[in-house]
N, C-alpha and C positions, 0 to 999 in steps of 0.2 A: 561729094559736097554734102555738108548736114543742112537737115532738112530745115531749118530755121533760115536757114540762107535761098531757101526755094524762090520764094518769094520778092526777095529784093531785088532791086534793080543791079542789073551787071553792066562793066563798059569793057573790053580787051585793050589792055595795052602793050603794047610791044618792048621787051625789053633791050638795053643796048646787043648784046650778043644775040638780036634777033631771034629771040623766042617770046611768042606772042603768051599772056594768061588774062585769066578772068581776075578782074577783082570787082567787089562788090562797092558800091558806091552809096556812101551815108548821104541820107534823107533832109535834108535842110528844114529847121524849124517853121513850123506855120504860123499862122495869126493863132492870135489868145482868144477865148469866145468866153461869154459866161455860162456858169455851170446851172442855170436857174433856166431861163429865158433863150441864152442859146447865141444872144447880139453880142456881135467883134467888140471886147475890152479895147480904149482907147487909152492911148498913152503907154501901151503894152507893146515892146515890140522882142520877140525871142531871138533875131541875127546877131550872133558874136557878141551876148550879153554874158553879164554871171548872174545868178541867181539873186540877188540885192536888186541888182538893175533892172531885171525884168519885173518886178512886184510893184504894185505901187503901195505908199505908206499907210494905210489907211486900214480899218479890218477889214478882213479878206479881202484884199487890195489882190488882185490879180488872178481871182476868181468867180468875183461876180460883180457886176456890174454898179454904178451907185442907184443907177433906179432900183431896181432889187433889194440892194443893200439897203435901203431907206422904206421897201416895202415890211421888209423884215422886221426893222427897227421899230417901226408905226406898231407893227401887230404886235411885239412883245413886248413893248410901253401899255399898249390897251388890255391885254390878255391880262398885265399885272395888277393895273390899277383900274379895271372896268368891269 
């Protein structure tokens, strides 16, 4: 088995002519968290999305959160013009 598959989860299943194997079994997406602060993204959910649908439209919409995003915002308004 390569070593990259150490780690993952396995389940055996049995096949029809009765020979049991391993196969390894993919990971189900988690919740979106922001990349700032660390707080669950709302309105973000990653099960059986495509990559459009999981985002929201906004900048960096599905990365950080709008409190952050707006902290952001405040500080590079004032750093400009202050």
């Amino acid at each position: 088995m390569r070593k990259n598959l150490l780690s993952k989860p396995k389940v055996k299943i049995r096949l029809p002519g009765g020979e049991t194997v391993v196969r390894v079994v993919k990971k189900k997406p988690g919740k979106a968290y922001c990349g700032i602060c660390g707080r669950e993204l709302h309105g973000v959910n990653y099960a059986g999305k495509t990559k459009s649908q999981r985002s929201v439209e906004r900048l960096h919409g599905g990365s950080i959160c709008a409190r952050c995003l707006k902290r952001l915002l405040v500080r590079e308004v004032l750093s400009r013009f202050g």
